[in-house]
C-alpha positions in Angstrom: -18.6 4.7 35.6 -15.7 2.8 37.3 -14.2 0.5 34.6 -14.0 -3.1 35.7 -10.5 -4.3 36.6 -8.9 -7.1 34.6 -8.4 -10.2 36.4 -4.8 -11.1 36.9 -2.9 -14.3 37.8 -3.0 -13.7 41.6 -6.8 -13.7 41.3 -7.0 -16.7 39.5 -4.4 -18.2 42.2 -6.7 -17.2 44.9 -10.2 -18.5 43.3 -8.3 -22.0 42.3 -6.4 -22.4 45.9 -3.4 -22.6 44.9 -0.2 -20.6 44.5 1.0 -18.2 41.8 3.6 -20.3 40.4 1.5 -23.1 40.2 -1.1 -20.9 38.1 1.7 -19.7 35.8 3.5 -23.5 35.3 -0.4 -24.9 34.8 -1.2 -21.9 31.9 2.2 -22.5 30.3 2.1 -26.0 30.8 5.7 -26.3 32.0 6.8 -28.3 35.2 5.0 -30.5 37.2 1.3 -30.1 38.0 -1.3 -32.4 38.5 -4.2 -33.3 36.7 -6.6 -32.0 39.7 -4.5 -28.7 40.0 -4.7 -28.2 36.8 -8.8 -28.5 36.3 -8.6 -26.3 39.2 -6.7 -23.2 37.6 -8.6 -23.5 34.3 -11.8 -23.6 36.0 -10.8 -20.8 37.9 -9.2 -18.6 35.1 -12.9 -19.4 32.6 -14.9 -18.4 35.9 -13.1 -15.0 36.0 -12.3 -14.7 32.1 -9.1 -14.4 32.7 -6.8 -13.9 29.6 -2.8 -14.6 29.5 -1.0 -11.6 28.2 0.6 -12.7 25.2 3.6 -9.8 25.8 4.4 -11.1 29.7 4.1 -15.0 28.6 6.5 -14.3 25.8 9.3 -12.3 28.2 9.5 -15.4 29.9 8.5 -18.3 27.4 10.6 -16.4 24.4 7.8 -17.5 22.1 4.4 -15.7 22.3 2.7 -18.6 19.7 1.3 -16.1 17.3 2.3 -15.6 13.6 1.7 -12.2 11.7 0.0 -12.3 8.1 0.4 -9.5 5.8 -2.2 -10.3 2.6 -2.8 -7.7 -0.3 -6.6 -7.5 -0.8 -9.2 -9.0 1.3 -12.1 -8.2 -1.5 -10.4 -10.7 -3.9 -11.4 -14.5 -3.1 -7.9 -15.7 -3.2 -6.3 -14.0 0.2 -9.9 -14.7 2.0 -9.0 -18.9 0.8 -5.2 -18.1 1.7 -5.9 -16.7 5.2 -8.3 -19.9 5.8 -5.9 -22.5 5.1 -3.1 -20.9 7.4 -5.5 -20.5 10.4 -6.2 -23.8 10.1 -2.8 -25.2 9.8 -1.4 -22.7 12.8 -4.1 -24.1 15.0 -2.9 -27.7 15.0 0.3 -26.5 16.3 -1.2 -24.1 18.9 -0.3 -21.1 17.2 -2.3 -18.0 16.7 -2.7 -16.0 13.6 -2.9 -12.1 13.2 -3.7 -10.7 10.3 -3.7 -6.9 8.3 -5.2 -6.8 5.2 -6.0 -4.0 2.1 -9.2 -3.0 1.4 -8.9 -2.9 -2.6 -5.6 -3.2 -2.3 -2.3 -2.9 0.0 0.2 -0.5 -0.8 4.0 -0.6 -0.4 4.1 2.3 2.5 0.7 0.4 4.2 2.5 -2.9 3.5 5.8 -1.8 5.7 3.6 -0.1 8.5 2.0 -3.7 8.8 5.4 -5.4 8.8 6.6 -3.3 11.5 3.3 -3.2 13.4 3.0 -6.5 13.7 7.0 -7.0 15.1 6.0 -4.7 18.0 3.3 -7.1 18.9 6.5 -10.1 19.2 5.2 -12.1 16.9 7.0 -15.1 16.3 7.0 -15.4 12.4 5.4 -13.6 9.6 3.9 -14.4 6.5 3.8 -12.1 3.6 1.3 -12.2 0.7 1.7 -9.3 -1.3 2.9 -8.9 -4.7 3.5 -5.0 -3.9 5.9 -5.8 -1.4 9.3 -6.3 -3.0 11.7 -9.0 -1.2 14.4 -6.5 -0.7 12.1 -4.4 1.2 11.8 -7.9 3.5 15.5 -8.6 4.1 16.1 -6.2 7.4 12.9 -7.5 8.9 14.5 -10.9 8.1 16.9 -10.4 10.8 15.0 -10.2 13.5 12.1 -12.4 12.9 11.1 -15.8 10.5 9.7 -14.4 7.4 7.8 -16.8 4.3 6.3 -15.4 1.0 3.2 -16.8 0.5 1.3 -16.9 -3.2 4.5 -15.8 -4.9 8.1 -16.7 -5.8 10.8 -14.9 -4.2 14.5 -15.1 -4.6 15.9 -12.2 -2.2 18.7 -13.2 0.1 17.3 -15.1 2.9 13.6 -14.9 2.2 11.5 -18.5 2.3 8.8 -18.6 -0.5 5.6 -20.7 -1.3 4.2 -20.6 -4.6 2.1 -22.1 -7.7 4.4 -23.7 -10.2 3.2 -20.5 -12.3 5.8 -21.7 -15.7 4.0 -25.7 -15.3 0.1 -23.9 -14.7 0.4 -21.4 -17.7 1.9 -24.0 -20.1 -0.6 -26.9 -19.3 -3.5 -24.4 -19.9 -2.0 -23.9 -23.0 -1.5 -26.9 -24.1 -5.0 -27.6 -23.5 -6.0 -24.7 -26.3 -3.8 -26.2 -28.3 -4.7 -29.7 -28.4 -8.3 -28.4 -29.0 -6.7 -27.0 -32.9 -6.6 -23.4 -32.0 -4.1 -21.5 -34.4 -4.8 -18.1 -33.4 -4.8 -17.3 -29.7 -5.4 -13.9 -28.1 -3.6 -13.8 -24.4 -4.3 -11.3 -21.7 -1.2 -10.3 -20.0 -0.9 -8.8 -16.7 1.8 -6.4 -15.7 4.6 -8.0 -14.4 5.1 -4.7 -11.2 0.7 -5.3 -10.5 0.9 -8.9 -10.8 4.4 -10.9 -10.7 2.4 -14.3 -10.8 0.0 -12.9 -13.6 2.9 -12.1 -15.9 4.5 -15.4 -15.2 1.6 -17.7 -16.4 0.7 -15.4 -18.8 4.6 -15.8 -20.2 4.4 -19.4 -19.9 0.9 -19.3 -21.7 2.8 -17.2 -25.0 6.3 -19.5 -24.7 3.8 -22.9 -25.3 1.4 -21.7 -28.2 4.2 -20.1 -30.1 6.5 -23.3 -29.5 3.1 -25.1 -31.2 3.3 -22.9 -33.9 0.1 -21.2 -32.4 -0.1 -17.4 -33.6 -0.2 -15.2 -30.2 -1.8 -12.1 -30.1 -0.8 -10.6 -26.7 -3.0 -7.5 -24.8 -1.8 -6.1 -21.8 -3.4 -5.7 -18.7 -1.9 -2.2 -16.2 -4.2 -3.9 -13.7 -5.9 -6.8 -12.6 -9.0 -5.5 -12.0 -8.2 -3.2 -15.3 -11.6 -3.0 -17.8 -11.4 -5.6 -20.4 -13.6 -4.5 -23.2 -11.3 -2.9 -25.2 -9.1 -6.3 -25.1 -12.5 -8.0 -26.0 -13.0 -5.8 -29.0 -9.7 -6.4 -30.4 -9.7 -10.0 -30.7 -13.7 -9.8 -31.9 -12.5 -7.2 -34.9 -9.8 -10.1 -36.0 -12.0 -13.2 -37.4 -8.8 -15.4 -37.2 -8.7 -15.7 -33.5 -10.3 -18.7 -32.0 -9.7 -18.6 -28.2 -8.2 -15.9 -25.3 -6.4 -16.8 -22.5 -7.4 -14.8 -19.2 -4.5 -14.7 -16.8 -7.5 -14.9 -14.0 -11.1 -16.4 -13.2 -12.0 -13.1 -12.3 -10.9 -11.5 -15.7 -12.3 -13.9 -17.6 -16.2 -13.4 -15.9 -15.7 -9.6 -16.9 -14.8 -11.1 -20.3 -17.6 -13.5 -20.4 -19.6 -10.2 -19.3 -18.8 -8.3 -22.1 -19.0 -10.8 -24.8 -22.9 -11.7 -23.2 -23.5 -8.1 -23.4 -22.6 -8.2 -27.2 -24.5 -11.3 -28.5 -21.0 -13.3 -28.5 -21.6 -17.3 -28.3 -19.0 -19.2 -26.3 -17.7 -21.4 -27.1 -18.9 -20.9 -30.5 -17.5 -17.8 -31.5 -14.8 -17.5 -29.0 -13.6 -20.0 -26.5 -12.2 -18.3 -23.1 -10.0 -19.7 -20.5 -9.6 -18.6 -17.3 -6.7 -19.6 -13.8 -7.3 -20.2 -10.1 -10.7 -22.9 -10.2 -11.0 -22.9 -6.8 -14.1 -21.6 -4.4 -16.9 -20.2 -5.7 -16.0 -19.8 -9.3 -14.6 -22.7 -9.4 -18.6 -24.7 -9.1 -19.5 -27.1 -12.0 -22.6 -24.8 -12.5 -20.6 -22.1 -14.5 -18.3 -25.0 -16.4 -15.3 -23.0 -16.9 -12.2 -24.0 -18.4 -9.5 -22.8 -16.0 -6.5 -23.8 -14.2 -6.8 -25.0 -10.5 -4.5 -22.7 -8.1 -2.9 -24.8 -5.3 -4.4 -22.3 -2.7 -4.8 -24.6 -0.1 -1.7 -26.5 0.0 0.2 -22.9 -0.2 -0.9 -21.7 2.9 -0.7 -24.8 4.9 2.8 -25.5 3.4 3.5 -21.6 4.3 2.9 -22.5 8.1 5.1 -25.6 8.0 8.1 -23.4 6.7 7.2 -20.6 8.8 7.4 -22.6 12.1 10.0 -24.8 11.0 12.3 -21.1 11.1 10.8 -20.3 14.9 11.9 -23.9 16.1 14.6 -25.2 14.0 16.2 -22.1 12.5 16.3 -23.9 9.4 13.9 -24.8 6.6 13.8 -27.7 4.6 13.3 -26.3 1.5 14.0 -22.0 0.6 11.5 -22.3 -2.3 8.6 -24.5 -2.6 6.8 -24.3 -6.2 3.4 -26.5 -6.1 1.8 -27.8 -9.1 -2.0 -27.2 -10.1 -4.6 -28.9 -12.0 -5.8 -28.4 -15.6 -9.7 -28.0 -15.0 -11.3 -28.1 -18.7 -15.0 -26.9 -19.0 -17.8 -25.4 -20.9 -16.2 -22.5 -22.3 -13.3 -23.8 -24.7 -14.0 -26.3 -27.2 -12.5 -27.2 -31.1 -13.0 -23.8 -32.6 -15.6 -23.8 -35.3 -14.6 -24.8 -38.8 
C-alpha cells in the first residue's frame, strides 16, 4: 500500500489561489495579508490537513512556540495538577507544551535523556520538575536554552525557580498543632536527596514545635512512597504523643490506613496532619487537616518566567517562593485530656 503524501505549502498555495509566500506570511502571520486571503489559506490548509512543521517555521521565525516539560512522576496527583496549570497558561500566549514524564518515578540518567531530547526538538524553553535532577546537572543546558525549576527551590548559577514557601507552609501547619495544646508531636520526615521539598517542611514543622516547647519525636522517611506502619507503631507504643505530622496527603491516607486497620480513633487517639489539600484529596468529604500547596499558581507563574527568558532575556524575579493556605479539618483536634 502506497503511503499517502503529506500536504505541503505549495498545495495549500494551489487549493487557496494564491502564492507561496502569501501562504507562508498568512500561517506565520507576518506582513501584509488580507482578511479574504487569509480565510482563503486557512480554509485551504483545514481542507487538506495540512500541518506547519514546527522545525522549518522555527529556521526562519527563530522561535518554534513550544516549551519542553520535564516532570518526575505522572502516577502522583501533583505533576498531573502541575502539567494542567502550565498548558493552560502556555496556551494564552500561543505556546505549545511537550512533555516527558516517569512512570513511578524519573531517574537522573532518564531525566538528562529528556533534557537533551527535548533541545533537539528546538524548543524554546524548558521547564523542569524534578527533585532527582540536581541544578548543577541544569547549568550547561542553561546556555543554550531558557530553563525554570518548577515545584522546588533552586539556587544553581543561572537557574530560575518557582516554588511553595516550604519554611512559611511547614511552620503554619505547626502552629496549628500547637495552638490545639499538643505537647508531644511525632513528625514524619522525608529524606532530603528523595524529597528536597519534603525535608524542608518537614524541618520547618520540627524548628516551630520545638520553639513552642513542643516535644518532637522525629521518624524518617527513605521514600515518599516508603511503608509507614512501622512509623505508626512507634508513636502508638509511646502514650505521650498526641498528634503526627505527615510531610504529605498521600502519607498521611496510608497513615490513616493503618491506624483504621488497628482500631485507632482519630482524632481521638491520635490527631494526623497531612500537606498539599488540593484535588481530590483535598474534598471536604474526607475533612483533613492539611496544608494547601500553591500548585496552580506554580505552574502558571513557571510559564510567565519561562517566556519572559525566550522574549526578554531577563526575568523579573530568579526565585519566586509562593505562600499556601492552612486547611484545618476533621482529623486534628485538642488532644484528649
Amino acid at each position: 500500500m502506497n503511503k499517502l503524501r503529506s500536504p505541503t505549502i505549495i498545495d495549500v498555495a494551489r487549493e487557496a489561489g494564491v502564492s507561496k509566500s502569501a501562504v507562508s506570511r498568512a500561517l506565520l502571520g507576518q506582513g501584509d495579508v488580507s482578511p479574504e486571503t487569509l480565510e482563503r489559506v486557512l480554509a485551504a490548509a483545514d481542507l487538506l490537513g495540512y500541518v506547519p512543521n514546527a522545525m522549518a517555521r522555527g529556521l526562519v521565525s527563530q522561535r518554534t512556540m513550544t516549551l519542553g516539560v520535564v516532570l518526575r512522576d505522572s502516577t502522583t496527583q501533583f505533576y498531573g495538577y502541575l502539567q494542567a496549570a502550565m498548558q493552560r497558561r502556555a496556551a494564552k500566549f500561543g505556546y505549545e507544551v511537550v512533555s516527558v514524564t516517569g512512570v513511578d518515578d524519573l531517574t537522573v540518567e532518564d531525566a538528562q535523556k529528556a533534557l537533551r531530547s527535548l533541545i533537539a526538538l528546538r524548543v524554546d524553553g524548558l521547564i523542569v520538575s524534578s527533585a532527582q535532577l540536581p541544578g548543577e546537572d541544569l547549568v550547561r543546558y542553561a546556555q543554550r536554552v531558557p530553563i525554570v525549576v518548577a515545584g522546588r527551590a533552586e539556587y544553581a548559577e543561572g537557574i530560575v525557580s518557582v516554588h511553595c514557601d516550604e519554611e512559611d507552609g511547614g511552620g503554619q501547619i505547626a502552629e496549628h498543632v500547637v495552638k490545639l495544646g499538643h505537647r508531644n508531636v511525632a513528625v514524619l520526615l522525608m529524606s532530603s536527596d528523595e524529597s528536597p521539598n519534603g525535608y524542608t517542611r518537614g524541618q520547618a514543622m520540627i524548628r516551630t514545635l520545638e520553639a513552642s516547647g513542643v516535644t518532637v519525636h522525629v521518624m524518617e522517611l527513605d521514600a515518599y512512597r516508603a511503608p509507614v506502619g512501622l512509623a505508626v507503631m512507634k508513636t502508638l507504643a509511646d502514650p505521650a504523643i498526641t498528634a503526627l505530622m505527615c510531610p504529605s496527603d498521600i502519607t498521611m491516607v496510608n497513615v490513616l490506613e493503618e491506624l483504621r486497620v488497628q482500631g485507632i480513633p482519630i482524632p481521638g487517639r491520635l490527631s494526623v496532619t497531612g500537606y498539599d489539600a488540593f484535588g481530590t484529596l483535598a474534598a471536604p468529604f474526607f475533612g483533613f487537616t492539611s496544608f494547601r500547596l500553591p500548585v496552580e499558581e506554580i505552574g502558571t507563574t513557571a510559564i510567565d518566567r519561562v517566556i519572559e527568558l525566550i522574549e526578554a532575556g531577563v526575568t523579573s524575579e530568579k526565585r519566586t517562593a509562593i505562600p499556601g493556605v492552612l486547611v484545618p479539618g476533621r482529623t486534628a483536634a485538642p488532644p484528649r485530656r
